[in-house]
Z-matrix of the N, CA and C atoms (Angstrom, degrees):
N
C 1 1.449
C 2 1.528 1 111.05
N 3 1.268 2 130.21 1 -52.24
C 4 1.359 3 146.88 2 167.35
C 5 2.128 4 112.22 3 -47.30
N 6 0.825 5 106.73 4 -47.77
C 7 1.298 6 121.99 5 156.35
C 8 1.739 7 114.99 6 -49.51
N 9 1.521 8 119.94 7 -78.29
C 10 1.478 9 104.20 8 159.65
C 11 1.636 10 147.79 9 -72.62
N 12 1.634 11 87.50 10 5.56
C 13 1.911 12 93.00 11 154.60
C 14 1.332 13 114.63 12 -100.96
N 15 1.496 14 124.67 13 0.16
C 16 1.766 15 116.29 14 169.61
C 17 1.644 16 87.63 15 -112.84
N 18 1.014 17 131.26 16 14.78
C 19 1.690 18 114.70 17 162.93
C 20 1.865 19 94.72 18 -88.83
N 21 1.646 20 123.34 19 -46.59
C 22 1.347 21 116.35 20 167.68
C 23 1.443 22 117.35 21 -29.62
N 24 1.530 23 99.42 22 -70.59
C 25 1.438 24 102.21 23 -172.47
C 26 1.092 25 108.61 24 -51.96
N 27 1.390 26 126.91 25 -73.03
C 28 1.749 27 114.66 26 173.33
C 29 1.477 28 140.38 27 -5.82
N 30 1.525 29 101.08 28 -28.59
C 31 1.452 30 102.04 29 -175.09
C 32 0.892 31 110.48 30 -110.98
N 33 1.638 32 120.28 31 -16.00
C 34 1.865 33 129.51 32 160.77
C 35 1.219 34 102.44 33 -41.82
N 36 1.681 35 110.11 34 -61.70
C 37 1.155 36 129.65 35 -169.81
C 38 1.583 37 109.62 36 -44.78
N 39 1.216 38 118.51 37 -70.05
C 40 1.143 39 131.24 38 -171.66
C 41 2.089 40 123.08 39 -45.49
N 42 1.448 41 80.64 40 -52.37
C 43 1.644 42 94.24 41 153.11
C 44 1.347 43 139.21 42 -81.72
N 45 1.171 44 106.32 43 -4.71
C 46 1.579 45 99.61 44 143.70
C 47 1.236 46 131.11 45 -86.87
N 48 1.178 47 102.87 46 -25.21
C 49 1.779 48 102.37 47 176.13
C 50 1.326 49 123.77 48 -79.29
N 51 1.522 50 106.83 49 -22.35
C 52 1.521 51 117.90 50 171.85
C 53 1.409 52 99.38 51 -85.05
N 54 1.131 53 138.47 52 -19.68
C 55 1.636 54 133.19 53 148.69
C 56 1.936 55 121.64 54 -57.43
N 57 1.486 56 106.09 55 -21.28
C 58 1.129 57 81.36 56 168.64
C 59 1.709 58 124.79 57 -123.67
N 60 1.259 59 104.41 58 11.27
C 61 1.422 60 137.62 59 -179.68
C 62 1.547 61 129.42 60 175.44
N 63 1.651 62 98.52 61 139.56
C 64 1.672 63 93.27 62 -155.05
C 65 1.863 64 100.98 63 -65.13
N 66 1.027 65 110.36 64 149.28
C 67 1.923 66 112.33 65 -170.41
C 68 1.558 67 102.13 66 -123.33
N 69 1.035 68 134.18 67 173.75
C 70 1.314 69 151.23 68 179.89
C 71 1.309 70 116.51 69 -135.86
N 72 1.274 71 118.31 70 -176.94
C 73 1.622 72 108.16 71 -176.31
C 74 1.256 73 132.22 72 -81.70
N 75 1.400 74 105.49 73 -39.38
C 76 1.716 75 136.78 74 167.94
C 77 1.636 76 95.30 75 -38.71
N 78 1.383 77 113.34 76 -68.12
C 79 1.419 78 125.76 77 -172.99
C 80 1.408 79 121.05 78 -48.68
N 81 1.606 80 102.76 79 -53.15
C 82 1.323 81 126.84 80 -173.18
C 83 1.845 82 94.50 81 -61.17
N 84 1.148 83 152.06 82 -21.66
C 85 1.224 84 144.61 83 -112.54
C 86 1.756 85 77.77 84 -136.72
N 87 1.344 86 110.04 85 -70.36
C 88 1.300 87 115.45 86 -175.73
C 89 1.651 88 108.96 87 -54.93
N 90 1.220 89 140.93 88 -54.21
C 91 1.565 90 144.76 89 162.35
C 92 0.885 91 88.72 90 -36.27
N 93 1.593 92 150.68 91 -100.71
C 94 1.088 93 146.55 92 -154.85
C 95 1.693 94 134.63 93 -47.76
N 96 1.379 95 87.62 94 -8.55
C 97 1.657 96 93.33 95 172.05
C 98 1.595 97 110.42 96 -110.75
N 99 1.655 98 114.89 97 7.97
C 100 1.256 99 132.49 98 170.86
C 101 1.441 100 85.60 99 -70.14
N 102 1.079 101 133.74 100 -63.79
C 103 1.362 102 131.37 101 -125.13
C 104 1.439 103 90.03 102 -98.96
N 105 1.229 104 118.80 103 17.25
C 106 1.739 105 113.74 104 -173.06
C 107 1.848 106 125.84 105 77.11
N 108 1.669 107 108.79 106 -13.07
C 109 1.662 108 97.50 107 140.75
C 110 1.192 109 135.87 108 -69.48
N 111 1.657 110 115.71 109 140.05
C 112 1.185 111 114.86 110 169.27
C 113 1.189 112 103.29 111 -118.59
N 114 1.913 113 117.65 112 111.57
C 115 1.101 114 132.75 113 -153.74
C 116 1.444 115 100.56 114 -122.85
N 117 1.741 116 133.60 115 124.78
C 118 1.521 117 112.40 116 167.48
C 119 1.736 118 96.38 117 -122.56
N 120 1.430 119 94.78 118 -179.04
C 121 1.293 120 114.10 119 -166.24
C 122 1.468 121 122.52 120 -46.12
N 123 1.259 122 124.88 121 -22.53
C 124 1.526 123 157.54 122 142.68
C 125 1.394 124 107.83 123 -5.54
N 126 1.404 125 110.36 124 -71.82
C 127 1.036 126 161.93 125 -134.96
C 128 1.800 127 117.68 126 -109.55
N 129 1.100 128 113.27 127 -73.21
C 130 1.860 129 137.75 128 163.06
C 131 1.518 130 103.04 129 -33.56
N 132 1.708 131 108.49 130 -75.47
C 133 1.624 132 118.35 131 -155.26
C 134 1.304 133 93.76 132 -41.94
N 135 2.350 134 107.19 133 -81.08
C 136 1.099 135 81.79 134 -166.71
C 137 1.353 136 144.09 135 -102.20
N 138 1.388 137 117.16 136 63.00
C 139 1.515 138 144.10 137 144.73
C 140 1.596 139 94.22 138 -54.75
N 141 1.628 140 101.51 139 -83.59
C 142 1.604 141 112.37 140 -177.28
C 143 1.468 142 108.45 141 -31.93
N 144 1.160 143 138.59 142 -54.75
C 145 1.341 144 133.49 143 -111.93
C 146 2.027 145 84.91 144 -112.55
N 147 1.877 146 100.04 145 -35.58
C 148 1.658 147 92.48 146 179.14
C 149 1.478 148 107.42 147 -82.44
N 150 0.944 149 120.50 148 -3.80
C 151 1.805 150 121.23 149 -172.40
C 152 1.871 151 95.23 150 -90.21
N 153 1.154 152 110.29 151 -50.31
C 154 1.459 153 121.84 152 164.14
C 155 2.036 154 118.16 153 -36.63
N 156 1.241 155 91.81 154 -43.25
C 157 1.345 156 116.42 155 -168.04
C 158 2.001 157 101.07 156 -91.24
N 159 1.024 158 97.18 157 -32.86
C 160 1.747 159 98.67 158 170.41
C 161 1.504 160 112.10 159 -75.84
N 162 1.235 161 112.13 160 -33.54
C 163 1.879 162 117.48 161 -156.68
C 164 0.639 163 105.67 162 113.68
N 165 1.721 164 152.70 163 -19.39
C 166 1.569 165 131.13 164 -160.45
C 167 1.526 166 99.13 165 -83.90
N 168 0.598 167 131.12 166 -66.27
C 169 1.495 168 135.47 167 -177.21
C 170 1.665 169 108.60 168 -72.62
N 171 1.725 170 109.97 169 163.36
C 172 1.535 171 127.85 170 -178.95
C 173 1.685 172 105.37 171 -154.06
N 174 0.939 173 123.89 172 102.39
C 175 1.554 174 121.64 173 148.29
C 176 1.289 175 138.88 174 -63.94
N 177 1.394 176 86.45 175 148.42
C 178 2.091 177 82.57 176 -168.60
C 179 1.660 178 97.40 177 -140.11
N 180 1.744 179 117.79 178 117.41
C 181 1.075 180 105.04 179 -169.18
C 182 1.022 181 111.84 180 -77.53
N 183 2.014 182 128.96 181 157.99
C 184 1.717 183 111.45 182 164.82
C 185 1.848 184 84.01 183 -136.91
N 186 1.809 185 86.43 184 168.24
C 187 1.792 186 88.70 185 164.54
C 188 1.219 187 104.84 186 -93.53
N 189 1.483 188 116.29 187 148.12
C 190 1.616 189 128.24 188 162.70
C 191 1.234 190 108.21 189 -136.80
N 192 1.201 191 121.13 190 100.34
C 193 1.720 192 138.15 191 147.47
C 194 1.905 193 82.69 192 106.69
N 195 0.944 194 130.28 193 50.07
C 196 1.485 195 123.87 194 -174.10
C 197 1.846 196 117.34 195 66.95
N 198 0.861 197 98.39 196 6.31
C 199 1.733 198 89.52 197 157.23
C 200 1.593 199 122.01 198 -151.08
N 201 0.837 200 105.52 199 159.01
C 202 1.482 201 128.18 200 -165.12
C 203 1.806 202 120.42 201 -69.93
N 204 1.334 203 103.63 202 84.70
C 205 2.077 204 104.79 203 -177.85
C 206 1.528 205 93.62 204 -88.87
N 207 1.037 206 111.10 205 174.45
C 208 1.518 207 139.70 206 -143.75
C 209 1.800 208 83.77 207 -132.43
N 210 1.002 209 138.01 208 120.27
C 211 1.458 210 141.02 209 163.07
C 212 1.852 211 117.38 210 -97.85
N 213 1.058 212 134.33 211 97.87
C 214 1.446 213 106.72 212 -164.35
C 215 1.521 214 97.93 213 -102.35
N 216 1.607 215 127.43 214 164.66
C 217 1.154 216 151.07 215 -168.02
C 218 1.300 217 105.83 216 -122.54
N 219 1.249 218 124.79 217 159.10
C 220 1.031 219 137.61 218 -174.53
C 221 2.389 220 112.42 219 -92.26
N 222 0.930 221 149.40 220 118.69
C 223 1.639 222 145.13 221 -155.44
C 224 1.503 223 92.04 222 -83.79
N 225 1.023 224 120.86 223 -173.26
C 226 1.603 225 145.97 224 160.25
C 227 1.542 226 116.63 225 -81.54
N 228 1.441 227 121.71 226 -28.85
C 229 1.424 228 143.79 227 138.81
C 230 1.076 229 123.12 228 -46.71
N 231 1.415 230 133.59 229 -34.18
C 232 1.175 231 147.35 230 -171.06
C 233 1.007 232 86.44 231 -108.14
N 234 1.129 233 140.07 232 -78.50
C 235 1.945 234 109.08 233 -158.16
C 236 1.118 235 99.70 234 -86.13
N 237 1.490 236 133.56 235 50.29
C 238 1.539 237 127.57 236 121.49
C 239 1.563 238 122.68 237 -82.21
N 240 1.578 239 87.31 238 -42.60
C 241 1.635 240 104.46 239 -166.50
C 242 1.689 241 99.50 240 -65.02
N 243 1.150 242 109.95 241 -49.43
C 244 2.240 243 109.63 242 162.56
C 245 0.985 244 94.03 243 -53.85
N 246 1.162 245 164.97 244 -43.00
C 247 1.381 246 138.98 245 -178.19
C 248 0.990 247 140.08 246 -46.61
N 249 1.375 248 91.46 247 -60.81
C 250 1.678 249 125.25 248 171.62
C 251 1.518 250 109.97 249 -63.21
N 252 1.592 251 122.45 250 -27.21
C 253 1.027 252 114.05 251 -160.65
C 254 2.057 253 103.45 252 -109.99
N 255 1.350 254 102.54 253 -16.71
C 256 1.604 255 100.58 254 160.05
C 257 1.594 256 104.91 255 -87.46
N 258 1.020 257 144.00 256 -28.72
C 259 1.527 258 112.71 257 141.57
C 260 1.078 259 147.12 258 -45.59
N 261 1.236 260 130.23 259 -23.53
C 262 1.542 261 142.57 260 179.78
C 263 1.666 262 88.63 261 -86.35
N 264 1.237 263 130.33 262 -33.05
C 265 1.285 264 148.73 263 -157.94
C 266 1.867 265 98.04 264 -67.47
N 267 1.449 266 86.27 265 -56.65
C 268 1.732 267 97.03 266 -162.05
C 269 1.804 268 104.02 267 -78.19
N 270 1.876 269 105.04 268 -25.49
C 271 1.917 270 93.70 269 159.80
C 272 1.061 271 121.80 270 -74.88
N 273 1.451 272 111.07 271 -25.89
C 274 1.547 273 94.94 272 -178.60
C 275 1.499 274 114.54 273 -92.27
N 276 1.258 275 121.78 274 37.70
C 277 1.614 276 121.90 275 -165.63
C 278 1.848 277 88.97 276 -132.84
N 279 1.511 278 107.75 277 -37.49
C 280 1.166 279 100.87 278 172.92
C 281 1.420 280 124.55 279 -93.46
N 282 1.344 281 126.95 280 -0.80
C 283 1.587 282 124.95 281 154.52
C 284 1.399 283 116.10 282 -88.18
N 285 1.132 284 117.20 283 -32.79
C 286 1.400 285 118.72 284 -168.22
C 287 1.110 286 113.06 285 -109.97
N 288 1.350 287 122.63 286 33.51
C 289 1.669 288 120.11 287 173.47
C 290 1.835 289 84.13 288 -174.04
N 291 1.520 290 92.34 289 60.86
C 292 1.689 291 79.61 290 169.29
C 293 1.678 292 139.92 291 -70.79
N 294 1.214 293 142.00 292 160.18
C 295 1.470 294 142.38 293 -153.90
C 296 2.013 295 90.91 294 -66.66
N 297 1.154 296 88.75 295 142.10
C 298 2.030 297 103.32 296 178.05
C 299 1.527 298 91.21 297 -51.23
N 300 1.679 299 120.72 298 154.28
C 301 0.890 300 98.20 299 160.80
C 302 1.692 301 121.51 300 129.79
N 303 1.734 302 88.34 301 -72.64
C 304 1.517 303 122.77 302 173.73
C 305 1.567 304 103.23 303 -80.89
N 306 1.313 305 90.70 304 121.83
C 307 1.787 306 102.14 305 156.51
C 308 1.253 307 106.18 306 -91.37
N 309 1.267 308 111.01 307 -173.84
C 310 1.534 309 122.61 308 -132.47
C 311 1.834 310 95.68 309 -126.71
């Protein structure tokens, strides 16, 4: 169960960052283990590859150092679906992690 509520977050994650600069996987992998995932390639692509496959995401290949990374962007679909989903984000942050203090 714990496993498919940090695969959620993961892809929050993921789409926001491809909302604020196009990211790659290498990148995406290291951010994500900032935040306390430990995510490998297993795992990452197809994240990438079904978000790709929904609309939220778009890749754009470039060369770097002689080979070819995959850069993905964030869709117009996708920064709805982050929308929608840092709202659900900010109720469930404010019921379920209520201010110190407050009883219930």
């Amino acid at each position: 169960m714990l496993r498919e509520l940090f695969l959620g977050f993961i892809r929050v994650h993921i789409l926001f960052h491809a909302g604020e600069a196009p990211v790659w996987g290498a990148a995406l992998m290291e951010e994500l283990a900032r935040h306390g995932y430990r995510v490998g390639p297993g795992t990452l692509y197809p994240i990438l590859h079904a978000l790709e496959r929904q609309g939220y995401l778009r890749h754009e290949p470039r060369a770097v150092e002689g080979r070819i990374r995959k850069y993905y962007r964030i869709t117009p679909a996708g920064r709805r679906i982050l929308a929608r989903a840092q709202a659900q984000l900010r109720e469930l942050v404010r019921e379920a992690l209520p201010a110190r203090g407050r009883s219930r």
